[in-house]
C-alpha positions as CSV (number, residue, x, y, z in Angstrom):
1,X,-6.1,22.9,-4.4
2,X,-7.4,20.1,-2.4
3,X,-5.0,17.4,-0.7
4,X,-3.4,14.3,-2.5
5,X,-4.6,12.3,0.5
6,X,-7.6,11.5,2.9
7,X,-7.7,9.5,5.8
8,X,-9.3,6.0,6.8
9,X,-10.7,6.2,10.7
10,X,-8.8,4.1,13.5
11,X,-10.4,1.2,14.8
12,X,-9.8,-0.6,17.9
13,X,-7.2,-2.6,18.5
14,X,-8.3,-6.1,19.4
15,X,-6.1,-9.6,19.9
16,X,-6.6,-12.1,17.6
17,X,-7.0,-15.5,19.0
18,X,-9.1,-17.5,16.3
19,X,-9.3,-21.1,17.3
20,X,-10.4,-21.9,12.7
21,X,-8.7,-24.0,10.4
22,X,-5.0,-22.9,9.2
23,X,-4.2,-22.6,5.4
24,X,-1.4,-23.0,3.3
25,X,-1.4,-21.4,-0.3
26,X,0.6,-19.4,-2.8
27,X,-1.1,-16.3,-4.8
28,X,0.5,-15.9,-8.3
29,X,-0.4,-11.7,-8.8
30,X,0.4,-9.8,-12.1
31,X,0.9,-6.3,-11.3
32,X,-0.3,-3.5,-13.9
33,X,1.3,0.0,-14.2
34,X,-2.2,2.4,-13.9
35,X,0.3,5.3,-14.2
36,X,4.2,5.9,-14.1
37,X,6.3,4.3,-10.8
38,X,9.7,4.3,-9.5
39,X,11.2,2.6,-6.5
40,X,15.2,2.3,-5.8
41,X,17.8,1.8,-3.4
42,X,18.6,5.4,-2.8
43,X,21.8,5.2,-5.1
44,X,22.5,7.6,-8.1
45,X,23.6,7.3,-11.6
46,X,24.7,9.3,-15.0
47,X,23.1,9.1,-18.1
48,X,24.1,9.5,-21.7
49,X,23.3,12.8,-21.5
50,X,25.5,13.1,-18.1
51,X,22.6,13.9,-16.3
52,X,22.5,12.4,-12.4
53,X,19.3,10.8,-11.9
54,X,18.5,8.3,-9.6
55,X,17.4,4.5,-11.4
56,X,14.7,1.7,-11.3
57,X,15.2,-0.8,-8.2
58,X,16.9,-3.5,-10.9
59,X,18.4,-7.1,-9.7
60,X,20.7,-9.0,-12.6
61,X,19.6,-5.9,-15.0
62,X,16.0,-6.7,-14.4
63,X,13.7,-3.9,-13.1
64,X,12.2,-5.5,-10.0
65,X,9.1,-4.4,-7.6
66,X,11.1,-5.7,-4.2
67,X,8.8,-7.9,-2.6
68,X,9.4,-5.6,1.0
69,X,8.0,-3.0,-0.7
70,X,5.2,-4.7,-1.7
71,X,4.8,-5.9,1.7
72,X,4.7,-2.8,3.4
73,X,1.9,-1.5,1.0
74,X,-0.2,-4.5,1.6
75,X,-0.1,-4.7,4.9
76,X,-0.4,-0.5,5.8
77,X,-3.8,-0.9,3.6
78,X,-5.0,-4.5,5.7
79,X,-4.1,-2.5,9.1
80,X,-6.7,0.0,8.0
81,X,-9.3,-2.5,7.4
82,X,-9.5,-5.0,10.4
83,X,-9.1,-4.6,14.3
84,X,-5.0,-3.9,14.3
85,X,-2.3,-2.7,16.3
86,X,-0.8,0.5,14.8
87,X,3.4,1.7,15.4
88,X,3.9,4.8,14.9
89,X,6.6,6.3,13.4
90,X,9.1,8.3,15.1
91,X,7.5,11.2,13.1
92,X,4.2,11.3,15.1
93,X,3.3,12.2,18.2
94,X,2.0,9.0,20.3
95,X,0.0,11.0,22.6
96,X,-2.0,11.6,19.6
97,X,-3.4,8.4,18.9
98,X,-6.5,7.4,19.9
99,X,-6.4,5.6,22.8
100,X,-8.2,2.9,21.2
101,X,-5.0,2.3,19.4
102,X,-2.5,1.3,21.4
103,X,-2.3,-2.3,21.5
104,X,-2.3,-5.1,24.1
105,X,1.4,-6.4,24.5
106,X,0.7,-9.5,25.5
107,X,-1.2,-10.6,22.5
108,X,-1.0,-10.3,18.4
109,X,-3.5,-8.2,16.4
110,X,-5.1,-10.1,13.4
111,X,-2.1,-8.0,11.8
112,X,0.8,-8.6,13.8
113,X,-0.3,-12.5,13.4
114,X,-0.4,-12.4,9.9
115,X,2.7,-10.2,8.8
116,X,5.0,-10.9,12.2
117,X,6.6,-8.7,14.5
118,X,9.9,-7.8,16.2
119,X,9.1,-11.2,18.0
120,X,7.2,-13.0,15.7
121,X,8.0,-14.6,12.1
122,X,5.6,-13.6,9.7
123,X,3.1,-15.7,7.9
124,X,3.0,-13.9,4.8
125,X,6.0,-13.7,1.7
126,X,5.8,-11.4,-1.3
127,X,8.5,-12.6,-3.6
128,X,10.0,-9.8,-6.3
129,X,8.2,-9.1,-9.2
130,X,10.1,-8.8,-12.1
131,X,9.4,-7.0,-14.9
132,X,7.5,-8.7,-18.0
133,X,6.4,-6.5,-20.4
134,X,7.0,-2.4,-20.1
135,X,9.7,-0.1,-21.0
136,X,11.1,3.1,-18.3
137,X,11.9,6.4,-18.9
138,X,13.4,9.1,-17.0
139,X,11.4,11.8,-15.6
140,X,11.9,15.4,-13.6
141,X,9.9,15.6,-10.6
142,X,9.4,18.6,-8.5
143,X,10.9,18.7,-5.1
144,X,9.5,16.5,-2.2
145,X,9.0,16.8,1.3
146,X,8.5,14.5,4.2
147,X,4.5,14.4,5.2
148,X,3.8,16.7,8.3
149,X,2.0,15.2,10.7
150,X,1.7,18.2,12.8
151,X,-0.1,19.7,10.1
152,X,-3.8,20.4,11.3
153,X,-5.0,18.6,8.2
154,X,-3.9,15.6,10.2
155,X,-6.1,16.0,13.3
156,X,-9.2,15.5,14.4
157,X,-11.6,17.9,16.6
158,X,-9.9,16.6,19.8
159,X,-6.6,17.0,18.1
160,X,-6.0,13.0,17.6
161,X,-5.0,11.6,14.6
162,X,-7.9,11.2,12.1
163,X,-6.6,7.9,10.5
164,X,-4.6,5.5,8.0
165,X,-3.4,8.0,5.8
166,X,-3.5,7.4,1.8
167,X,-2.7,8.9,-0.8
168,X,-5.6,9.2,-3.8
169,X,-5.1,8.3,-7.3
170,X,-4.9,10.8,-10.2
171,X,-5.5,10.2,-14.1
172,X,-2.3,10.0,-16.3
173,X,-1.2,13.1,-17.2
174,X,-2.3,15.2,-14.4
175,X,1.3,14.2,-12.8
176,X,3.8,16.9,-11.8
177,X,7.2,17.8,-13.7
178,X,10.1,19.4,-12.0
179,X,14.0,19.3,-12.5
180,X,15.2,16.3,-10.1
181,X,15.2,13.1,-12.5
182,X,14.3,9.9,-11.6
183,X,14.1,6.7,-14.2
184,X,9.9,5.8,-13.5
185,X,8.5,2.5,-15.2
186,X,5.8,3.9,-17.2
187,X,2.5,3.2,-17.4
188,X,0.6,-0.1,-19.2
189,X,4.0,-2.2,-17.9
190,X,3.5,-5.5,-15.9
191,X,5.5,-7.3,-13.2
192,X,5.1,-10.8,-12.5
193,X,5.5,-12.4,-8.8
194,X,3.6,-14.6,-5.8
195,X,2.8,-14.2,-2.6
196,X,2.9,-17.1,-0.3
197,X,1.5,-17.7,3.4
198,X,1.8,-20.5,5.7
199,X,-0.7,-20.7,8.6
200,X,-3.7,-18.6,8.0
201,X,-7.6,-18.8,8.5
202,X,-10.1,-18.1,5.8
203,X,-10.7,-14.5,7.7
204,X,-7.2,-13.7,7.0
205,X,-6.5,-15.0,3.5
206,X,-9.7,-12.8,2.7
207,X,-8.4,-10.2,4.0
208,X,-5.4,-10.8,2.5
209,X,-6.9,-11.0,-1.0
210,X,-8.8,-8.2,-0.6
211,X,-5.9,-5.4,0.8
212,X,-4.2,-7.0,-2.1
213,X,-6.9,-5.2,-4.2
214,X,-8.1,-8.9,-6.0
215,X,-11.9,-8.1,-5.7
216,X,-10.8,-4.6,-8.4
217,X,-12.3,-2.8,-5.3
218,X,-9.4,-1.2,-4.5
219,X,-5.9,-0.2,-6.7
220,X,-2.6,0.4,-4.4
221,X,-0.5,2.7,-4.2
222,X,3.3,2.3,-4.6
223,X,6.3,4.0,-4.7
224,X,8.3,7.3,-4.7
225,X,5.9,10.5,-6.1
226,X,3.0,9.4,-5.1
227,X,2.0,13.2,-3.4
228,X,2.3,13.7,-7.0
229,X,0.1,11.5,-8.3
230,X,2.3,8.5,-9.3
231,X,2.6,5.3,-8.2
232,X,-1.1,4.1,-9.1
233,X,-1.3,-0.5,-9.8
234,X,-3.7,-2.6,-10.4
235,X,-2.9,-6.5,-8.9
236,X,-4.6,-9.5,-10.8
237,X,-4.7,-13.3,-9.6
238,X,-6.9,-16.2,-10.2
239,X,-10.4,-16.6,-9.5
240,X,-10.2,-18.3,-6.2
241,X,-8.3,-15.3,-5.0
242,X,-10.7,-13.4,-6.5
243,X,-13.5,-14.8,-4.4
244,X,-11.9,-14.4,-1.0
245,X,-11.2,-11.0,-2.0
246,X,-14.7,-10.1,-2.8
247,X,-15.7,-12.4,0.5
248,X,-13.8,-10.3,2.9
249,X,-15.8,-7.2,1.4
250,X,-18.9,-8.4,2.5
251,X,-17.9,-9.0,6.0
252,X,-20.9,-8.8,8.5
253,X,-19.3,-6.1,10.8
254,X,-20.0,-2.5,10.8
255,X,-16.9,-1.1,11.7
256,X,-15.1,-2.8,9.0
257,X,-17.4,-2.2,6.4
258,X,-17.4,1.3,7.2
259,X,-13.6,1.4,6.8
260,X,-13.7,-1.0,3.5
261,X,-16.3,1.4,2.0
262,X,-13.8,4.6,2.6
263,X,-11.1,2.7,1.3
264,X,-12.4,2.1,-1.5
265,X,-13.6,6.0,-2.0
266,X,-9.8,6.4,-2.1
267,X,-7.8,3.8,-3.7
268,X,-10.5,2.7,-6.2
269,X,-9.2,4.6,-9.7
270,X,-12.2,5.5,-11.0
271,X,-12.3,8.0,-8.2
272,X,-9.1,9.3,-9.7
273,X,-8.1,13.1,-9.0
274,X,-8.8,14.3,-13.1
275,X,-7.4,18.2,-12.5
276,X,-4.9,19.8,-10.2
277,X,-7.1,23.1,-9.7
């Protein structure tokens, strides 16, 4: 059985001092269910049937995509795309980074600008998105386990880190089934919400746009289950959005566009998985 995921290569980390115009704007996005998702709080509940299953992230009885979650998938897909700064987790091993990597402390990445640091606000707000059309249903999932980055699936010939790691799309009904229940917004539902950014340049609100998946390039990834083939959206907007998406693809710089081409080998969802064997 081949891996659920694949890698995007490191680039360098470079500071980003751009001297060009700063933007104001606010993106409305519709997001589209491409297969069943689920995100929560980490608390449980009881159903009719007194089954314990753990519920839909919901605020005022509302399921709601938490705009920090969005966030966090947005900007781990921009990282991968454009000269950033990359934190590990505590799960990996820092002496396995390239040394490329490792960023300049004195200085913000295009990234670290953008979306803020421990230091430094952030430029970039992804409101909730609240359900608008859909329905949820609970569903059984096999067990999960965390990702293991000491897995030699992980490294490189020089036993570095091969990359961004993602997770690849598969077609509904390929997903698993097991016993631990969780409720999963099913596909063909919608959420509506905005993102709004103070302070850009064109460079960034492209690649904004573009990690946001406007250009229909690329389809995120979001969610609990997503080993297992859930998780899969689509994110619409208007055509101005559009365009800077579709600018930021055409980017005259190699490294990048090598990177934006393999990104889009994994997170575009024609190139779903379409069979578990």
């Amino acid at each position: 059985m081949s891996k659920s995921y694949d890698f995007v290569p490191f680039l360098e980390c470079k500071p980003y001092n751009s001297q060009d115009k700063n933007y104001d704007g606010v993106i409305p996005i519709k997001i589209r269910t491409l297969t069943p998702i689920h995100l929560s709080f980490g608390e449980y509940s009881i159903d009719k049937q007194n089954r314990i299953f753990k519920p839909f992230t919901r605020i005022n009885d509302s399921l709601v995509i938490p705009g920090s979650s969005i966030k966090g998938v947005i900007r781990s897909i921009a990282e991968a795309i454009s000269y950033s700064c990359y934190t590990p987790s505590g799960q990996l091993d820092r002496e396995r980074l390239p040394d490329k990597r490792h960023p300049n402390r004195n200085s913000n990445c295009i990234i670290c600008h953008m979306f803020g640091t421990m230091s430094h606000k952030s430029k970039v707000y992804f409101s909730d998105s609240y359900i608008r059309e859909g329905t949820s249903q609970i569903i059984g999932l096999p067990a999960s386990f965390p990702p293991r980055p000491t897995s030699l699936s992980y490294h490189d010939e020089e036993g570095k880190y091969k990359g961004h790691k993602f997770y690849k799309h598969g077609i509904l009904g390929i997903q698993a089934r097991g016993d631990i229940l969780y409720e999963y917004v099913l596909e063909d539902s919608e959420f509506q919400g905005q993102v709004r950014f103070n302070g850009l340049t064109d460079e960034q609100v492209q690649l904004l746009c573009f990690s946001l998946g406007l250009s229909g390039d690329i389809q995120p990834k979001i969610g609990f289950g997503k080993g297992h083939y859930y998780g899969s959206i689509s994110i619409e907007s208007e055509g101005k959005w559009i365009d800077k998406a579709k600018e930021y693809k055409e980017i005259k710089n190699a490294d990048i566009s090598g990177n934006i081409a393999k990104i889009i080998e994994i997170l575009n969802f024609n190139n779903a998985v379409k069979s578990l064997e």
